[in-house]
C-alpha atoms as an extended CHARMM CRD file, in Angstrom:
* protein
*
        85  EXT
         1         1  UNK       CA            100.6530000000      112.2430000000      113.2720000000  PROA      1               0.0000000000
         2         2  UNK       CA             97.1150000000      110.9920000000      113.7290000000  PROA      2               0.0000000000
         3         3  UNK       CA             96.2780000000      110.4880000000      117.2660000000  PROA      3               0.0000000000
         4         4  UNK       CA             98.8280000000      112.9140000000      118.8530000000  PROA      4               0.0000000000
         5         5  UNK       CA             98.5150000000      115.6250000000      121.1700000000  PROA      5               0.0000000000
         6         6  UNK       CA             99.2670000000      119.3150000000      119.4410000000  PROA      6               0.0000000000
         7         7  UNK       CA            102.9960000000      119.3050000000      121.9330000000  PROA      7               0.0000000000
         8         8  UNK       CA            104.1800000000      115.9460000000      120.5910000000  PROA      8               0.0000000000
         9         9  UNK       CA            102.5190000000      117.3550000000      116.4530000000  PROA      9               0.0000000000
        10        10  UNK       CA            105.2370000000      120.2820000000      117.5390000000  PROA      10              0.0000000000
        11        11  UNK       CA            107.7650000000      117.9120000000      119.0210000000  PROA      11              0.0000000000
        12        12  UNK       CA            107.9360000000      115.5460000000      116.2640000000  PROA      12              0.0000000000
        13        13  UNK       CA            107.8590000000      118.1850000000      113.4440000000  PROA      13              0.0000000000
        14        14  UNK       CA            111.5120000000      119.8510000000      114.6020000000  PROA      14              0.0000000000
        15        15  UNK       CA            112.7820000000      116.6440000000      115.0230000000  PROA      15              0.0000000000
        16        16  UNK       CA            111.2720000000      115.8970000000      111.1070000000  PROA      16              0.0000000000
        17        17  UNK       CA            112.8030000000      119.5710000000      110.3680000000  PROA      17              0.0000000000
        18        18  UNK       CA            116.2780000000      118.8870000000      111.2970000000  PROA      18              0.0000000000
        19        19  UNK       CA            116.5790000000      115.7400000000      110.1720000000  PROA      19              0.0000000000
        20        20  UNK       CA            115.4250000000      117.4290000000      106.5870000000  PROA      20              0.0000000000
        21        21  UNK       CA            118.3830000000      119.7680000000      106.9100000000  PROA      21              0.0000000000
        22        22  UNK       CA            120.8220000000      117.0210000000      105.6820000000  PROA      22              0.0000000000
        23        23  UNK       CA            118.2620000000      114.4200000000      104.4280000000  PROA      23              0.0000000000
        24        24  UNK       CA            115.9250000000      113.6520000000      101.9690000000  PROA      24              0.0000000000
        25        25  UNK       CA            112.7230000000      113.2270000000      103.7890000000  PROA      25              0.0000000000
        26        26  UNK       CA            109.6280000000      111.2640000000      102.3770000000  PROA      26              0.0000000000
        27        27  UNK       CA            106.4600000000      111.3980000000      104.6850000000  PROA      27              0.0000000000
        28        28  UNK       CA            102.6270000000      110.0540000000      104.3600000000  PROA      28              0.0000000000
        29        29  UNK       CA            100.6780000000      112.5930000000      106.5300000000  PROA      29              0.0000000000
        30        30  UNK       CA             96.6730000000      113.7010000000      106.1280000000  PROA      30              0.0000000000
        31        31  UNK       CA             97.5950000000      116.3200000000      108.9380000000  PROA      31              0.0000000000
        32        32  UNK       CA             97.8230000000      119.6290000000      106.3040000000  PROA      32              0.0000000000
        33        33  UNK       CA             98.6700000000      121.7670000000      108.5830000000  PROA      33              0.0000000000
        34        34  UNK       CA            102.0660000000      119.4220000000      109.2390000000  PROA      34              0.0000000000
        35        35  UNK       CA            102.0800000000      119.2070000000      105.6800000000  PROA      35              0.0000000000
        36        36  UNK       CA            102.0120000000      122.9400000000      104.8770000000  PROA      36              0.0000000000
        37        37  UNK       CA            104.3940000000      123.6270000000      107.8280000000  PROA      37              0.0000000000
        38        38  UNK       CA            106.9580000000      121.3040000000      106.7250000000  PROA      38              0.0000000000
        39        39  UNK       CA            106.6240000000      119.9240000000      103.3050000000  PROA      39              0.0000000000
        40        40  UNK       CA            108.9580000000      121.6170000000      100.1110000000  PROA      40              0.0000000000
        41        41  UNK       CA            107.4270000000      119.6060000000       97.7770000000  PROA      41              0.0000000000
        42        42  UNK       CA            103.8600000000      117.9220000000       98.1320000000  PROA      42              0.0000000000
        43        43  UNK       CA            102.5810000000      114.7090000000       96.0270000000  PROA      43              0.0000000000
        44        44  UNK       CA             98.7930000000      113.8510000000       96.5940000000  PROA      44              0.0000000000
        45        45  UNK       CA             98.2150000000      110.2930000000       95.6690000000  PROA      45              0.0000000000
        46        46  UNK       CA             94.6020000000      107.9700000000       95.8180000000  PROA      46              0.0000000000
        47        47  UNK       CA             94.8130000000      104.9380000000       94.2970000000  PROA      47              0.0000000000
        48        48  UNK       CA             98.5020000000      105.0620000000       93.1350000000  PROA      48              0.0000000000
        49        49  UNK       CA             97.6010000000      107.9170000000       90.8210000000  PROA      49              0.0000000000
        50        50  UNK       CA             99.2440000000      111.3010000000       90.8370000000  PROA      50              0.0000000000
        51        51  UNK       CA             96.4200000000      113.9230000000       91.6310000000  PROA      51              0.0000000000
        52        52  UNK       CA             99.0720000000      116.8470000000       92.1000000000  PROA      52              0.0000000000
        53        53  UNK       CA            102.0220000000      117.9270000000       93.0170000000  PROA      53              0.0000000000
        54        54  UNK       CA            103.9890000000      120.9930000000       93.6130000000  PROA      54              0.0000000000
        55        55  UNK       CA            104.4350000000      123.1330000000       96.5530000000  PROA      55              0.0000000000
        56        56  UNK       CA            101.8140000000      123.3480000000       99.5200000000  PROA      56              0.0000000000
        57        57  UNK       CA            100.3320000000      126.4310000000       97.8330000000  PROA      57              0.0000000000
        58        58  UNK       CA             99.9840000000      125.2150000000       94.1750000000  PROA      58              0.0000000000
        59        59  UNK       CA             98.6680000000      121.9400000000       95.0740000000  PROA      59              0.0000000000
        60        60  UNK       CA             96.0030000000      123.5260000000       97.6910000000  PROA      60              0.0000000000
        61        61  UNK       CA             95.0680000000      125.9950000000       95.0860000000  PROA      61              0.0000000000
        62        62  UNK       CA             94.5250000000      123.1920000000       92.2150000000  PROA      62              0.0000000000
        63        63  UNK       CA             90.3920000000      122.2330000000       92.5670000000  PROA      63              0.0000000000
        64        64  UNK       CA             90.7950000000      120.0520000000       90.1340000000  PROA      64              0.0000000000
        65        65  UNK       CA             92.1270000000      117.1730000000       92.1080000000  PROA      65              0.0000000000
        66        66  UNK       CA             91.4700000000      117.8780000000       95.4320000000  PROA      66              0.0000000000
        67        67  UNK       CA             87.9690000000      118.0610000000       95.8940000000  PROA      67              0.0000000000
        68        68  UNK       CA             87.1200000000      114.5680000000       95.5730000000  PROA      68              0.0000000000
        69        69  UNK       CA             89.4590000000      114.3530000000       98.2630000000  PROA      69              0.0000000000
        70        70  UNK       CA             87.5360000000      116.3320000000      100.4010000000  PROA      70              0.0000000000
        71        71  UNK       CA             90.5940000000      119.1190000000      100.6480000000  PROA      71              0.0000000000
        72        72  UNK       CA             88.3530000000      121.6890000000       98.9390000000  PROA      72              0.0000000000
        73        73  UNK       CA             84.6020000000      122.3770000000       98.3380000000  PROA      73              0.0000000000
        74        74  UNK       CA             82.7630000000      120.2840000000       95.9830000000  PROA      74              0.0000000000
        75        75  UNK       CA             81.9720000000      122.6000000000       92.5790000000  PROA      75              0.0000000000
        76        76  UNK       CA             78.9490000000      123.5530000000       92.0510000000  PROA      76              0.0000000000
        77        77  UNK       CA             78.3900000000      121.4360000000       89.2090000000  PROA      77              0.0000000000
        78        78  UNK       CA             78.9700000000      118.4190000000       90.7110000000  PROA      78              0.0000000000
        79        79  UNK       CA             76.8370000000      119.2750000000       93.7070000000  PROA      79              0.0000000000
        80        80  UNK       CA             74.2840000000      119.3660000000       91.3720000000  PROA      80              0.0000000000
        81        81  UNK       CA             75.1140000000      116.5700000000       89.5930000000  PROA      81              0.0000000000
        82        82  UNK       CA             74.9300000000      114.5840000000       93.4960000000  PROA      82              0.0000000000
        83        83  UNK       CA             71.5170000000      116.1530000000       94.4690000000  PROA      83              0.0000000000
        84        84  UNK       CA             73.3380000000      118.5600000000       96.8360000000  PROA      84              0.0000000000
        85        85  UNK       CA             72.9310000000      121.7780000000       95.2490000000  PROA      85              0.0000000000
């Protein structure tokens, strides 16, 4: 929903809501709050590759993954490791 004012994020997020009621609904957002508002189940992918997957919570919990990704601070060690720390 890149681009869109925070009315139409609401507007089109119902609509994405209802339609979910009686659908299977398969969406590529990098809005997470639209992703934690809506999503059941949440895959994050780079490359092709898996990185997680689970529910908004598990997957925003898992450092592992994410950082790289920019969804969650950097380690320390790898700060380091970078010249950053």
């Amino acid at each position: 929903m890149a681009g869109m004012g925070q009315e139409d994020v609401r507007m089109v997020a119902e609509i994405i809501r209802e339609v979910a009621r009686s659908r299977a609904v398969l969406m590529v957002e990098h809005n997470l709050k639209v992703v934690e508002d809506i999503c059941d189940h949440v895959t994050v992918l780079q490359r092709g590759e898996i990185l997680a997957e689970g529910d908004y919570a598990a997957v925003a919990a898992d450092p592992r993954p994410l950082w790289g990704l920019g969804l969650t601070p950097m380690p320390k060690a790898s700060q380091e490791m970078r010249g950053k720390g």
